[in-house]
LUMMIPA-518617 format. One line per 2 residues: number of its first residue (from 0); their letters; for each residue y, x, z of N, C-alpha, C, CB. Coordinates in steps of 0.02 Angstrom, whole numbers, plus 50000, padded with zeros to 5 digits. Atoms other than C-alpha are relative to their C-alpha. Glycine has a CB too. Layout:
residues N
NUM = a = Y/X/Z/Y/X/Z/Y/X/Z/Y/X/Z ~ ...
end
This chain:
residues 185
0 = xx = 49954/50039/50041/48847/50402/49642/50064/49988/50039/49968/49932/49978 ~ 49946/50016/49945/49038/50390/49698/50016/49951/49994/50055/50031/50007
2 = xx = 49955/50058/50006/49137/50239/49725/50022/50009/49979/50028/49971/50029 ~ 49949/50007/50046/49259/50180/49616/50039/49945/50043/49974/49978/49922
4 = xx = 49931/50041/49962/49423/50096/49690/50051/49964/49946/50052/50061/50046 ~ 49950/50012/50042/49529/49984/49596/50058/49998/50017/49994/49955/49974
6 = xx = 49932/50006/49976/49708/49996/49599/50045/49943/49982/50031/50054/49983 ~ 49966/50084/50028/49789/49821/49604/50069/49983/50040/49939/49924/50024
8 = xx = 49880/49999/49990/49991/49793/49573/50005/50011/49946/50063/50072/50049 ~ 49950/49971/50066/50123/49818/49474/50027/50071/50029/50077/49940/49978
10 = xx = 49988/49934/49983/50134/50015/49544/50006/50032/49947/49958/50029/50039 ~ 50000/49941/50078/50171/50176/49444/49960/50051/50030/50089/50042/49965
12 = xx = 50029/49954/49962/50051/50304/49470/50042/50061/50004/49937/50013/49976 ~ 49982/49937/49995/50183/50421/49468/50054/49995/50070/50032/50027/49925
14 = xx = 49969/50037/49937/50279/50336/49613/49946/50053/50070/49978/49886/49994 ~ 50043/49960/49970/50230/50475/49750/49961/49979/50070/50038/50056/50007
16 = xx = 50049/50052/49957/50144/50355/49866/49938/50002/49956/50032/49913/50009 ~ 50050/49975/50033/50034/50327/49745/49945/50071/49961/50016/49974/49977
18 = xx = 50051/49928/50025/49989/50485/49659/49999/50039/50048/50021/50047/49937 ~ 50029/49978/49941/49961/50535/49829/49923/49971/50020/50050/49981/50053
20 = xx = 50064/50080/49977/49833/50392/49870/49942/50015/49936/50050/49883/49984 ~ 50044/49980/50023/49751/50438/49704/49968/50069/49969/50003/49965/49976
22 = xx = 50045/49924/49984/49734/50630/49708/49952/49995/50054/50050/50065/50025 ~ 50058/49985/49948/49671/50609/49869/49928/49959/50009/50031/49994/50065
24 = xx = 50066/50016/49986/49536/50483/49862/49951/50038/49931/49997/49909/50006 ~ 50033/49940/50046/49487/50595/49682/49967/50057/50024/50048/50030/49962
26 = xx = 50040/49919/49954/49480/50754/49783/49934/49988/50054/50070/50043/50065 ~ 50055/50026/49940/49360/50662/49903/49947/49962/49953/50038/49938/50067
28 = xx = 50082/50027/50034/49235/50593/49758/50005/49926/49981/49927/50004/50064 ~ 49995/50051/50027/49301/50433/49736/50021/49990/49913/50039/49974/50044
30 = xx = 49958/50044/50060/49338/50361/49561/50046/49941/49992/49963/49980/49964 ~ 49964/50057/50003/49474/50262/49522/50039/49998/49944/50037/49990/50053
32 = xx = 49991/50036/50071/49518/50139/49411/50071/49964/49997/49939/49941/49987 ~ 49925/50030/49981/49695/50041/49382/49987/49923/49963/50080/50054/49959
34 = xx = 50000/50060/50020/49719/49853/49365/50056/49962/50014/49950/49974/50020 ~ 49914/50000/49980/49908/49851/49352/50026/49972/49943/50042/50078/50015
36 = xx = 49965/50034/50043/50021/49736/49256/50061/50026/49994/50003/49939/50014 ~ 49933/49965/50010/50187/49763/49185/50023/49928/49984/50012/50069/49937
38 = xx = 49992/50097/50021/50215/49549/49158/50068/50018/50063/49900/49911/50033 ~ 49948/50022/49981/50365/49494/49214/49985/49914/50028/50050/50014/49939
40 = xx = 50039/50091/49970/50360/49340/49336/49958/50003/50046/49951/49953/49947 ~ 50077/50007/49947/50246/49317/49488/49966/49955/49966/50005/49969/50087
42 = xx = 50045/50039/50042/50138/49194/49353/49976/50021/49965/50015/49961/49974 ~ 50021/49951/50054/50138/49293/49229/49936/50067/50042/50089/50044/49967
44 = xx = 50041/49924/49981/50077/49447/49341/49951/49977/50023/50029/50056/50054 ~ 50064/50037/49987/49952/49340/49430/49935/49986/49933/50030/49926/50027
46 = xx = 50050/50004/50048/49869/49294/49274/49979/50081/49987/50029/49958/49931 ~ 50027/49957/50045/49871/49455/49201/49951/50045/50033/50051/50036/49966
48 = xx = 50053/49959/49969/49790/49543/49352/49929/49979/49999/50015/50009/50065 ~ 50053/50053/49984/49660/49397/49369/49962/50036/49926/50029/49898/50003
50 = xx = 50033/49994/50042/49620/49426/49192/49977/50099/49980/50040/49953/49951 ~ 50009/49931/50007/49613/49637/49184/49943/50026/50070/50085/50038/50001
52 = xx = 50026/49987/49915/49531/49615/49375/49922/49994/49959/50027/49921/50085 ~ 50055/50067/50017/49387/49485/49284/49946/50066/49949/50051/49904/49934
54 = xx = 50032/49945/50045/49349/49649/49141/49985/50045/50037/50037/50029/49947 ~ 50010/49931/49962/49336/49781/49273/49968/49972/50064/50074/50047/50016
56 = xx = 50007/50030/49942/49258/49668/49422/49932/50049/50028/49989/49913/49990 ~ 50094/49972/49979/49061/49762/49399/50001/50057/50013/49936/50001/49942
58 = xx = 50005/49951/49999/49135/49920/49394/50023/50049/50079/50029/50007/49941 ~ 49944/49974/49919/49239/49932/49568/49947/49975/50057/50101/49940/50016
60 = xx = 50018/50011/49930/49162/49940/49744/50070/49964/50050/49975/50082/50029 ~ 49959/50044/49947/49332/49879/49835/50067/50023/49949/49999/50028/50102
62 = xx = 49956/50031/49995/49502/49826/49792/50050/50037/50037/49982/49946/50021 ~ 49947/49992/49935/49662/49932/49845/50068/49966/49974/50017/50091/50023
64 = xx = 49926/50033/50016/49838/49830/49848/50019/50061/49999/50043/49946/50052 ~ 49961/49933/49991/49945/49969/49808/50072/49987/50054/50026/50030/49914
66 = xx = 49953/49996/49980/50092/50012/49887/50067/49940/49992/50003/50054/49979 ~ 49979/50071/49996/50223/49858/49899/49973/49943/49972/50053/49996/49981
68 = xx = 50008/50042/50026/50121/49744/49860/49972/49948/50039/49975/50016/49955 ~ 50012/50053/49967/50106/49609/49995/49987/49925/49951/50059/50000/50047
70 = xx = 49999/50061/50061/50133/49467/49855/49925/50001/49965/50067/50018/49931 ~ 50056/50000/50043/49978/49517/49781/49928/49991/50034/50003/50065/49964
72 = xx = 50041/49996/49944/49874/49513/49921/49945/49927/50002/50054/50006/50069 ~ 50036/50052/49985/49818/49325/49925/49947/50003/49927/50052/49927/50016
74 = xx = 50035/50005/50038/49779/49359/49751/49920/50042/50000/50042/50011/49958 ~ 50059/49971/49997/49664/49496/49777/49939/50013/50046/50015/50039/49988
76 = xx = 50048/50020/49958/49596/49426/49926/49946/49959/49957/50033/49961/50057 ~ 50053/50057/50022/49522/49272/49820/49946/50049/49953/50043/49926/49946
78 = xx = 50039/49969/50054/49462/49390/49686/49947/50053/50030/50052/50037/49947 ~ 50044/49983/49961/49384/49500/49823/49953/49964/50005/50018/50010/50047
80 = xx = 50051/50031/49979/49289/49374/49898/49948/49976/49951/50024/49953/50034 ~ 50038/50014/50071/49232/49307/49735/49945/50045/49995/50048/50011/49933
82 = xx = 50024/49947/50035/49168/49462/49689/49969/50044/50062/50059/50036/49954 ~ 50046/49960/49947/49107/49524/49870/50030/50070/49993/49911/50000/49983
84 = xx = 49929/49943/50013/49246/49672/49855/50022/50012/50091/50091/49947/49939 ~ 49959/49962/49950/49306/49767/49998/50079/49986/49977/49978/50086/50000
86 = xx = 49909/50015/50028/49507/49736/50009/50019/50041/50058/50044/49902/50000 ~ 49965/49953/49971/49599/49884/50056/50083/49995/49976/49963/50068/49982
88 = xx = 49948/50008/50041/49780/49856/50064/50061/50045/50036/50015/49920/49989 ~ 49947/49944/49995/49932/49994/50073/50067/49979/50025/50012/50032/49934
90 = xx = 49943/50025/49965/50051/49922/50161/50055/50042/49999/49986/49986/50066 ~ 49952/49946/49972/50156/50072/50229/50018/49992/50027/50036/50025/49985
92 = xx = 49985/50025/49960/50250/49992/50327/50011/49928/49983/50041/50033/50022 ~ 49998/50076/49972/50289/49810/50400/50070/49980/49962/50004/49991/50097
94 = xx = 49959/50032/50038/50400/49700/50296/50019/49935/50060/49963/49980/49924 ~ 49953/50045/49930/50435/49595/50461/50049/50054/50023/49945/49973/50082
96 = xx = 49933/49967/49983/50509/49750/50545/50058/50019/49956/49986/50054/50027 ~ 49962/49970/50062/50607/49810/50389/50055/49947/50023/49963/49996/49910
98 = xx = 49944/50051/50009/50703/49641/50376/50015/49976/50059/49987/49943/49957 ~ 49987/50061/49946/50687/49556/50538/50044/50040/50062/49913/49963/50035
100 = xx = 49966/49969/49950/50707/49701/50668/50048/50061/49979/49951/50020/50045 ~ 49976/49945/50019/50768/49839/50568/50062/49994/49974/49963/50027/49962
102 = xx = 49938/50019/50017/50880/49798/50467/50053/49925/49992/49994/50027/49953 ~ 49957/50081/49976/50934/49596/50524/50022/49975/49954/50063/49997/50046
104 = xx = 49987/50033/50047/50933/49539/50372/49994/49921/50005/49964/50027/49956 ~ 50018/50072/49963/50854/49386/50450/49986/49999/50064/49944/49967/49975
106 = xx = 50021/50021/49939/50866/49334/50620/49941/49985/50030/50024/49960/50008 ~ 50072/50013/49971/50714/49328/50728/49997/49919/50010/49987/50043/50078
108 = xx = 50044/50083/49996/50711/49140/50750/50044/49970/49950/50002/49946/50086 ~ 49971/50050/50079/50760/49092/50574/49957/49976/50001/50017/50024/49922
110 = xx = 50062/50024/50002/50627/48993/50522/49951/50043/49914/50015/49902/50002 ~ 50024/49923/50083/50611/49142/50342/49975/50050/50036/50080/50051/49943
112 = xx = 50029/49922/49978/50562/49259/50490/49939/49959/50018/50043/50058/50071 ~ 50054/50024/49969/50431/49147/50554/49951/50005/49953/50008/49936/50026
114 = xx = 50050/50012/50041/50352/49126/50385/49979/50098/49974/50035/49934/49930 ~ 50011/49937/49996/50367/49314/50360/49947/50025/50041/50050/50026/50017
116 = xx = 50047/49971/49949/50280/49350/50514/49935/49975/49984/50018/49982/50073 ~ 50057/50010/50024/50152/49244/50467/49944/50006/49923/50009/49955/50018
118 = xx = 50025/49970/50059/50128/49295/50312/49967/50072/49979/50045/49995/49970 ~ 50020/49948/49963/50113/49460/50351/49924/50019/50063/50060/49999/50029
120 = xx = 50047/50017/49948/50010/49426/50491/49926/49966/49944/50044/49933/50064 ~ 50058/50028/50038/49881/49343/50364/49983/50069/49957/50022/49925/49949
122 = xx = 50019/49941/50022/49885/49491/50245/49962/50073/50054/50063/50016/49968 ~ 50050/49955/49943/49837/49597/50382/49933/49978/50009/50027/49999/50074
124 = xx = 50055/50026/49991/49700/49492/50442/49956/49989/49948/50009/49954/50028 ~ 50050/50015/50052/49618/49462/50269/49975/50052/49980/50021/49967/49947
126 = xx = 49976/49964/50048/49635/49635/50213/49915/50022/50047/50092/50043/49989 ~ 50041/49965/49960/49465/49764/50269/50012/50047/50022/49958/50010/49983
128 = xx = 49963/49933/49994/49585/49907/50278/50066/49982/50006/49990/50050/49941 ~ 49950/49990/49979/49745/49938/50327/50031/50059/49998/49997/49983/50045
130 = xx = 49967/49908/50032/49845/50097/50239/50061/49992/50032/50017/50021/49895 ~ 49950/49988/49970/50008/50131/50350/50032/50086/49986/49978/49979/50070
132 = xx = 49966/49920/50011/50141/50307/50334/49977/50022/50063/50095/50012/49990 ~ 50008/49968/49924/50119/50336/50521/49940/49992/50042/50050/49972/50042
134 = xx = 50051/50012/49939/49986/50347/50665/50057/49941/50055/49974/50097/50047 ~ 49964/50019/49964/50142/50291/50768/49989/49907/49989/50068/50039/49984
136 = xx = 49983/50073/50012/50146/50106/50680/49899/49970/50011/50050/49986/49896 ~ 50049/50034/49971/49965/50078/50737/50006/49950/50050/49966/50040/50020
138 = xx = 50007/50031/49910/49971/50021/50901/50045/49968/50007/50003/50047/50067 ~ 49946/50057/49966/50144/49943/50882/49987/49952/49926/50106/50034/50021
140 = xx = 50014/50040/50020/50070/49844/50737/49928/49951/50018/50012/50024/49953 ~ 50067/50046/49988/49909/49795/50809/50034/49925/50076/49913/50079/50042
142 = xx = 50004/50025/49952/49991/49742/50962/50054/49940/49982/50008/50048/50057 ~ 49945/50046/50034/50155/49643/50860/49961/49931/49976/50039/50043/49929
144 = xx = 50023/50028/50028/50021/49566/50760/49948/49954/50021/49993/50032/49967 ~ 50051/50023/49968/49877/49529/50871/49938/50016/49950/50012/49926/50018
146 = xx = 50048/49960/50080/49750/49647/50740/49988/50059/50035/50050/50022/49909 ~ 50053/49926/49951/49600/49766/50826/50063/50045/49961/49876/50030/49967
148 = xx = 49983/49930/50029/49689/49946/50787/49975/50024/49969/50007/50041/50026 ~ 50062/49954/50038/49533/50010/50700/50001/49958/49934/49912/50001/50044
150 = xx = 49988/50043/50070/49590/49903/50552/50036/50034/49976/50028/49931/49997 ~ 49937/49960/50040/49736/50014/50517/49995/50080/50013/50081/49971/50032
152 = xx = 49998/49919/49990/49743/50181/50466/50054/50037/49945/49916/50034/49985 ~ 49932/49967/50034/49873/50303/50450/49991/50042/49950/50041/50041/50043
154 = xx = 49984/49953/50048/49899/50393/50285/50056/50007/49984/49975/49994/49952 ~ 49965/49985/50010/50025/50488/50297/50043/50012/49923/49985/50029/50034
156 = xx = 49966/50016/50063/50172/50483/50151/49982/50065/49949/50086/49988/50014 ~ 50011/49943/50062/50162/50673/50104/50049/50034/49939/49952/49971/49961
158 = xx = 49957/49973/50050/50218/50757/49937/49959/50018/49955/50044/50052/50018 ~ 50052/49991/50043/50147/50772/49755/50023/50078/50006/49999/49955/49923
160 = xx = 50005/49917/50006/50103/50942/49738/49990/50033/49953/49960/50026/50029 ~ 50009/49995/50052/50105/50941/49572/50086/50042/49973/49972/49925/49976
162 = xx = 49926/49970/50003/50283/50973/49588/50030/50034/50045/50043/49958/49992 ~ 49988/49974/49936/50332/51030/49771/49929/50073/50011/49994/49922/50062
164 = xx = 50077/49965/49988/50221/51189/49802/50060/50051/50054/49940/50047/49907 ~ 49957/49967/49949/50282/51305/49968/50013/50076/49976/49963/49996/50074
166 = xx = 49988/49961/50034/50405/51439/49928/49971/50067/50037/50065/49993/49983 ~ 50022/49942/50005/50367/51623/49935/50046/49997/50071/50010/50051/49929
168 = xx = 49980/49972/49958/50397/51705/50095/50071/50018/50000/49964/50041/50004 ~ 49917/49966/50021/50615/51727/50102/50006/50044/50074/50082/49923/49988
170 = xx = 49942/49976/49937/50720/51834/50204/50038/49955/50044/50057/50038/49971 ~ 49952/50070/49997/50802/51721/50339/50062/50018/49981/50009/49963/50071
172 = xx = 49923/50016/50055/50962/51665/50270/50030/49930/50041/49976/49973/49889 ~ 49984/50055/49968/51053/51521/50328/50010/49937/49956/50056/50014/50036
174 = xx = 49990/50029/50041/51050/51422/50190/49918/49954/50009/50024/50045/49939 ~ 50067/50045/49967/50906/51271/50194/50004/49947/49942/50011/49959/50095
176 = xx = 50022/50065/50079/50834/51133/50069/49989/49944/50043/49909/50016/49938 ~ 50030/50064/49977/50833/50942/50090/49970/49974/49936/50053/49948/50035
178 = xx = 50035/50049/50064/50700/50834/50015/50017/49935/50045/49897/50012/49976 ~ 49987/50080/49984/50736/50651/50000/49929/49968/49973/50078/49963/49954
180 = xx = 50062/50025/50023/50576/50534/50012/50018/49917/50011/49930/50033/50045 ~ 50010/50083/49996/50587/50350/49987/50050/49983/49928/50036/49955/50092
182 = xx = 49965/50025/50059/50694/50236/49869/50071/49970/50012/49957/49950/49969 ~ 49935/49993/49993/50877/50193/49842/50013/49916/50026/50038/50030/49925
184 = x = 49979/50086/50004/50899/50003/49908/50051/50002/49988/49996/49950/50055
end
């Protein structure tokens, strides 16, 4: 019998994070299921997951936050535990470094980075998994965070291949292709 994984957020499965995350646990035997809102409002979306989570609770072995979805995290911690749920959550990367070191949006001793960090720092620690883009952000998140390493694992970002497929053998030429992967802030 395979596991079944729920997918919990407001994600698009066509968002190529995701339909990465769920070809591949498919191709590997998992089933998965979606328990994604389109509500407007962190109240609204809270309810509506709670209540779409509550119809699909008997059918899921664990719980994945999708892809940005730190906000959702406390929720689907409680509903985990409730329910004795594995909580696997997709981080990708760190929403402390992004703002704090990366791009200084907030000063390291604001007191918005402190609650960041710790907020962060809790989602990590609650979570049973830990989905990251890199191997690299292991070790400098376990050690940032104070979180064993064997909590986080890298899945790399990738490319749907539904659309990208590698071209035919060319003549060299000097001419060359860029792909752009992420989103437009």
């Amino acid at each position: 019998m395979s596991k079944t994984l729920l997918l919990f957020g407001y994600h698009s499965s066509e968002l190529a994070r995701n339909w990465i995350l769920i070809e591949g646990l498919q191709e590997h035997g998992y089933s998965v299921e979606e328990c994604r809102t389109k509500k407007r409002g962190a109240i609204r979306k809270y309810i509506d997951l709670t209540r779409i989570y509550w119809k699909k609770r008997k059918q899921c072995d664990a719980i994945i936050v999708t892809f940005m979805g730190y906000y959702f995290v406390p929720l689907a911690w409680l509903l985990a535990r409730l329910t004795r749920k594995k909580l696997i959550f997709d981080a990708l990367v760190s929403m402390y470094e992004s703002e704090v070191e990366d791009r200084k949006r907030i000063a390291r001793w604001d007191p918005r980075a402190w609650l960041l960090y710790m907020f962060e720092w809790w989602c990590y620690a609650v979570s049973d998994l830990v989905l990251l883009e890199s191997p690299v952000y292991k070790p400098y998140l376990a050690k940032k965070f104070h979180i064993k390493e064997k909590k986080f694992l890298a899945l790399p970002v990738g490319c749907r291949s539904d659309i990208f497929h590698p071209a035919p053998a060319m003549q060299e030429h000097h001419a060359f292709r860029v792909v752009y992967q992420g989103m437009f802030i």
